[in-house]
C-alpha positions as CSV (number, residue, x, y, z in Angstrom):
1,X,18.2,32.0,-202.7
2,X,14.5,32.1,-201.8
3,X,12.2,29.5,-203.6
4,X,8.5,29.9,-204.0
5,X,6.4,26.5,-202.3
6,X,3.5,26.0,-204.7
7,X,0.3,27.1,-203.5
8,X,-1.5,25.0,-200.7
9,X,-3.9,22.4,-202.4
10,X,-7.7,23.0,-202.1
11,X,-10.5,20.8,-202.3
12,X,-12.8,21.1,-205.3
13,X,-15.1,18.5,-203.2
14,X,-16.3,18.6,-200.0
15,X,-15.1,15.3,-197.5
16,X,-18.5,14.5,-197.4
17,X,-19.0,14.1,-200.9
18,X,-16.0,11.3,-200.9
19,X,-17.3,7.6,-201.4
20,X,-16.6,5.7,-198.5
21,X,-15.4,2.7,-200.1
22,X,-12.5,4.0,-202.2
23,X,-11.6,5.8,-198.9
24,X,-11.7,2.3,-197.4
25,X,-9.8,0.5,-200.3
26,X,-6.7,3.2,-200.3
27,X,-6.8,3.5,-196.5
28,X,-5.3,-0.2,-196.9
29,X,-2.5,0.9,-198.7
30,X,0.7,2.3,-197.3
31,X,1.5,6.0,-196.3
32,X,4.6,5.8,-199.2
33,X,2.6,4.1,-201.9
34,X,0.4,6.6,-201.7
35,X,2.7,9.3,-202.3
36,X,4.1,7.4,-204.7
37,X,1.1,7.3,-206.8
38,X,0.6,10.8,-206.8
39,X,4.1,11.7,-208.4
40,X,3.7,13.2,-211.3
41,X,4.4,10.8,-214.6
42,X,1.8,8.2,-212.5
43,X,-1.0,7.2,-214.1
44,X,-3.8,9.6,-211.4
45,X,-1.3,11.1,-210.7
46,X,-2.0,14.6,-208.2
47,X,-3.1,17.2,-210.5
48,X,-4.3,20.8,-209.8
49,X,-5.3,23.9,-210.7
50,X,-2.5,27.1,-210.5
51,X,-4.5,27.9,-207.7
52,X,-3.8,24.8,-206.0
53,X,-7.6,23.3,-206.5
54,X,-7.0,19.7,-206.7
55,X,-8.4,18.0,-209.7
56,X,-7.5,14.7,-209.3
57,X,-6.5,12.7,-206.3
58,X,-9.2,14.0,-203.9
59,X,-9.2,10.6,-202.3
60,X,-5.7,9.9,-201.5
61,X,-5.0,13.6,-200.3
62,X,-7.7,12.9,-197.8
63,X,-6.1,10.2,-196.4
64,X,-2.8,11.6,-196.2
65,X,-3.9,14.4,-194.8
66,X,-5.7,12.4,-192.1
67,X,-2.4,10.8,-191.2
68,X,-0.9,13.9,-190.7
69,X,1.5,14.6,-194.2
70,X,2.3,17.7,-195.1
71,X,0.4,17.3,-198.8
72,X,0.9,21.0,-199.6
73,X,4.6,19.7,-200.5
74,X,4.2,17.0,-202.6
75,X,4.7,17.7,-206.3
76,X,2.4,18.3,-208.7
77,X,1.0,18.4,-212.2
78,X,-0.4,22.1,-213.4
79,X,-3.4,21.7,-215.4
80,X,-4.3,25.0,-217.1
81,X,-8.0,25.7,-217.6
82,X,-7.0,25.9,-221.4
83,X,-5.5,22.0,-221.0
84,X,-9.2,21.0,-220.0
85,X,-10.7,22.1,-223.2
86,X,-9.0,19.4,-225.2
């Protein structure tokens, strides 16, 4: 049976626009906690668009990305524009 993979996540932010020191304060922390705190149920946990735009966790998808996981993988909560509103 053939099973979709979720879109690939996209930046709503440019890297450049990422403050340095939260970079620095969750580069600290451990490839697997990271993931970990991205699940979703976790408080900031990875949520994005249907699209795939990520809305929140910018930060740590950076830094996993920079160490080479494959983030497009990782599961995720679907915020519809609709859910915004609210």
């Amino acid at each position: 049976m053939f099973r979709m993979l979720p879109p690939k996540l996209r930046s709503l932010h440019q890297p450049s626009s990422l403050s340095h020191a939260k970079l620095n304060e969750l580069d600290r922390l451990t490839t697997e906690t990271l993931v970990r705190s991205l699940q979703p149920g976790e408080k900031g946990s990875l949520k994005v668009r249907p699209d795939g735009t990520v809305l929140d966790g910018h930060h740590r998808i950076h830094i996993l990305r920079l160490r080479g996981v494959d983030v497009d993988i990782l599961s995720r909560e679907i915020v519809e524009q609709s859910d915004l509103a609210e």
